[in-house]
C-alpha positions in Angstrom: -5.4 -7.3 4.8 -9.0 -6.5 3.9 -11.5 -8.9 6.2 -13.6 -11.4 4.2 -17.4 -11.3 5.0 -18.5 -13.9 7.2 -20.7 -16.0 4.6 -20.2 -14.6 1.5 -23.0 -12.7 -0.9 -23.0 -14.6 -4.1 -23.2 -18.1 -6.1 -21.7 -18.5 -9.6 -23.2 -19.5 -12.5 -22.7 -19.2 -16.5 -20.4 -16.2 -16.1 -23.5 -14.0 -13.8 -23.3 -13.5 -10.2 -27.2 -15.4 -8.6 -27.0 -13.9 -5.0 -29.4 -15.9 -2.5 -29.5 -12.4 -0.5 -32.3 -14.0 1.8 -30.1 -16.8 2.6 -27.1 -14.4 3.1 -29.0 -12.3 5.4 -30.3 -14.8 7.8 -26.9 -16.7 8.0 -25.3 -13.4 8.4 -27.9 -12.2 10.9 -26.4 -10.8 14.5 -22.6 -10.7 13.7 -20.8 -8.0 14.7 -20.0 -4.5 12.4 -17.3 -5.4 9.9 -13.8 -4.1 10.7 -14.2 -1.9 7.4 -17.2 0.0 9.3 -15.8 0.2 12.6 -12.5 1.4 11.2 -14.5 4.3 8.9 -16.3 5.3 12.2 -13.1 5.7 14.5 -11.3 8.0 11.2 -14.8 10.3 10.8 -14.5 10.7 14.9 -11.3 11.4 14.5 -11.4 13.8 12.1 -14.1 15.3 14.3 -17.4 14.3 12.2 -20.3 14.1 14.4 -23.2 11.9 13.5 -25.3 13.6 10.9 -26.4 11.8 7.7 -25.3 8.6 6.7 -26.1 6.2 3.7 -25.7 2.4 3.8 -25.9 0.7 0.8 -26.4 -2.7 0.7 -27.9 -2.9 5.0 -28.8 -6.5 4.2 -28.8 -8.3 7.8 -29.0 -4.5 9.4 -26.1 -4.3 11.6 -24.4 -1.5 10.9 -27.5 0.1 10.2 -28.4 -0.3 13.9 -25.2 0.0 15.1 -25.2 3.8 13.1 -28.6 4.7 14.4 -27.7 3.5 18.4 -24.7 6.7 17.7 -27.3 9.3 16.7 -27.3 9.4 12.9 -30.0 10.0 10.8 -29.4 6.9 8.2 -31.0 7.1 4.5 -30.5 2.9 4.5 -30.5 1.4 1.0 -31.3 -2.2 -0.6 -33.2 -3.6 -3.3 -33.7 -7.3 -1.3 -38.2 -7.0 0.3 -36.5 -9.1 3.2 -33.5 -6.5 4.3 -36.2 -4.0 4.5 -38.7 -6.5 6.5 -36.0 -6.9 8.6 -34.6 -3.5 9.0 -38.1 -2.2 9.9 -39.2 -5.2 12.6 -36.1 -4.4 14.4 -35.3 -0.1 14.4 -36.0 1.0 17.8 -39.3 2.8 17.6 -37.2 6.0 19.4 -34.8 5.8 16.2 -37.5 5.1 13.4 -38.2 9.0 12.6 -34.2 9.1 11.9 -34.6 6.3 9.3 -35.4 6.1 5.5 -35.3 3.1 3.9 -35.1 2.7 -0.1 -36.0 -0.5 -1.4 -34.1 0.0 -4.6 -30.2 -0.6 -6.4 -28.0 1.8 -5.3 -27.9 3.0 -8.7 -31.4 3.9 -9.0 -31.8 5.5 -5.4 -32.3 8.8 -4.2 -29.0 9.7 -2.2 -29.6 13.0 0.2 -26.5 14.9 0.7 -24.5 12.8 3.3 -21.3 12.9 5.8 -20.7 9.5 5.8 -21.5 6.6 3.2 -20.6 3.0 3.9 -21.1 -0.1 1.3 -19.4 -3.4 2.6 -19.2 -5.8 -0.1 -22.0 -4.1 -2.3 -20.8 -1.7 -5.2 -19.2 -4.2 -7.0 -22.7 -6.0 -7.4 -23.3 -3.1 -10.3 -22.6 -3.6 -13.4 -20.3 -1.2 -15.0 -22.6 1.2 -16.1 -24.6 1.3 -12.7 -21.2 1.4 -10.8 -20.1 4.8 -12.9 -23.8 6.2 -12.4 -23.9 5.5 -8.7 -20.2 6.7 -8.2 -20.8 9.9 -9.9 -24.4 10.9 -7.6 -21.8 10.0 -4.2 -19.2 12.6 -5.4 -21.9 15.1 -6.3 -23.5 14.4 -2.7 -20.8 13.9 -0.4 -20.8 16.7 1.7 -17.1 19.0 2.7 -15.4 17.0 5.2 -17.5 13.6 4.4 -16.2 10.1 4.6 -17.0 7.0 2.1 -16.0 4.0 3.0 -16.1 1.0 0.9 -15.3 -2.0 -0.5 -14.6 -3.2 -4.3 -13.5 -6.4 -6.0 -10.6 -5.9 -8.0 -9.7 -8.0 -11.0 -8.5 -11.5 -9.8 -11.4 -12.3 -7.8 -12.8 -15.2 -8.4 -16.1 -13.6 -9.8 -14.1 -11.2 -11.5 -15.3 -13.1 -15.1 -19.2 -12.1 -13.7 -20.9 -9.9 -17.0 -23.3 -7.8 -14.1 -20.4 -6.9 -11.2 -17.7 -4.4 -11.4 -14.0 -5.4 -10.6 -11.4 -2.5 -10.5 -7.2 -2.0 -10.1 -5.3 -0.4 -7.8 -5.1 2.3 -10.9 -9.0 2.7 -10.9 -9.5 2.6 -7.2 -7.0 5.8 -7.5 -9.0 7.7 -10.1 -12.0 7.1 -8.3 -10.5 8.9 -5.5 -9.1 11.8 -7.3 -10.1 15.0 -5.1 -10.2 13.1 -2.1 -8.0 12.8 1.0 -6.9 8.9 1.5 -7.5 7.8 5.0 -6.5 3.7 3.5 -6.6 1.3 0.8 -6.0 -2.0 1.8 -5.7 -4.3 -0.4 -6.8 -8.3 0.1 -5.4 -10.7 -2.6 -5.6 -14.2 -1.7 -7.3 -17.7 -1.2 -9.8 -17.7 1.2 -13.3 -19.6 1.6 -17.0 -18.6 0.7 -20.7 -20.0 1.0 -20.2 -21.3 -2.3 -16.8 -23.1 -1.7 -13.0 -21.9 -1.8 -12.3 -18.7 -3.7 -9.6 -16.3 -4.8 -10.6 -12.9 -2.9 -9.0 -10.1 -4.5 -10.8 -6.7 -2.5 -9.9 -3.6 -1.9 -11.1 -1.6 1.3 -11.1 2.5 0.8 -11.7 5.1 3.7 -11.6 8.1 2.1 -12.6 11.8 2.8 -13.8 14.9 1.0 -11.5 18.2 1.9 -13.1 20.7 4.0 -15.2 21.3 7.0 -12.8 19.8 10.0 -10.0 20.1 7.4 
């Protein structure tokens, strides 16, 4: 079963999604990485990936961020929230901050260097549809032979799943956006749970996935 996040992102209203990132972030703030991350690290290890460049979209309160820098990558670390960045910045080890690059911007709008690992916890689906198809497309092009993504999306019977600006996909989709790759897992998470904003269906779907080649 995919894990729920701690306190989750976003509060309803009107058919949008409001997120209250900054309240997110500092409730959020000195957890532990998210079993997603920590399972995408051990299958890249595994597969005999050695830290390189990673993308995190979505760093928010900075912990795997930190936790990717501590293991030697160079991380291009990506948010459009002025306080992730504040607090990415006042906490990078000043040995680590010339393997950082932060981009205050969406994910759909950002600058992605080629990479060997991505990781997004419970951010892509905060596109819209067209920024989700834009942003999916520039991670294909730039994910390098023998590079992992691993990520998160809300499928269709989440709650939020009625939200105009997100992105909810099926099992089917979650399959096409895969095409070409080498399925490490897809778990799937379909059930009650609770959030910030009160109980909620979570319907997720976690994806470790890998581009063929190098360490093939």
């Amino acid at each position: 079963m995919a894990e729920q996040p701690e306190v989750s992102e976003p509060v309803s209203s009107g058919g949008a999604v409001e997120p209250n990132w900054d309240e997110y972030y500092r409730r959020t703030l000195g957890r532990e990485p998210r079993p997603l991350f920590r399972r995408g690290i051990a299958a890249a290890t595994a597969a005999g990936v050695v830290p390189g460049q990673a993308v995190e979209i979505g760093f928010g309160d900075v912990t795997e961020t930190l936790t990717l820098l501590d293991a030697g990558w160079r991380v291009l670390a990506v948010d459009p929230t002025p306080a992730a960045a504040e607090g990415l910045r006042s906490r990078v080890r000043p040995s680590h901050a010339e393997r950082l690059e932060i981009q205050a911007a969406p994910a759909q709008d950002s600058s992605l260097v080629p990479f060997d690992l991505l990781y997004a916890g419970y951010a892509l689906s905060f596109l819209d549809r067209d920024g989700f198809r834009r942003f999916w497309l520039t991670v294909r092009d730039r994910l390098r032979p023998g590079g992992f993504v691993v990520v998160n999306i809300f499928g269709v019977r989440d709650t939020w799943a009625g939200a105009s600006d997100m992105t909810f996909v099926d099992r089917e989709e979650v399959d096409r956006l895969l095409e070409g790759l080498e399925v490490v897992e897809i778990l799937e998470e379909d059930a009650d749970g609770d959030s910030f904003s009160g109980p909620k269906h979570w319907h997720v779907f976690d994806v470790i996935a890998r581009r063929p080649g190098a360490n093939s």
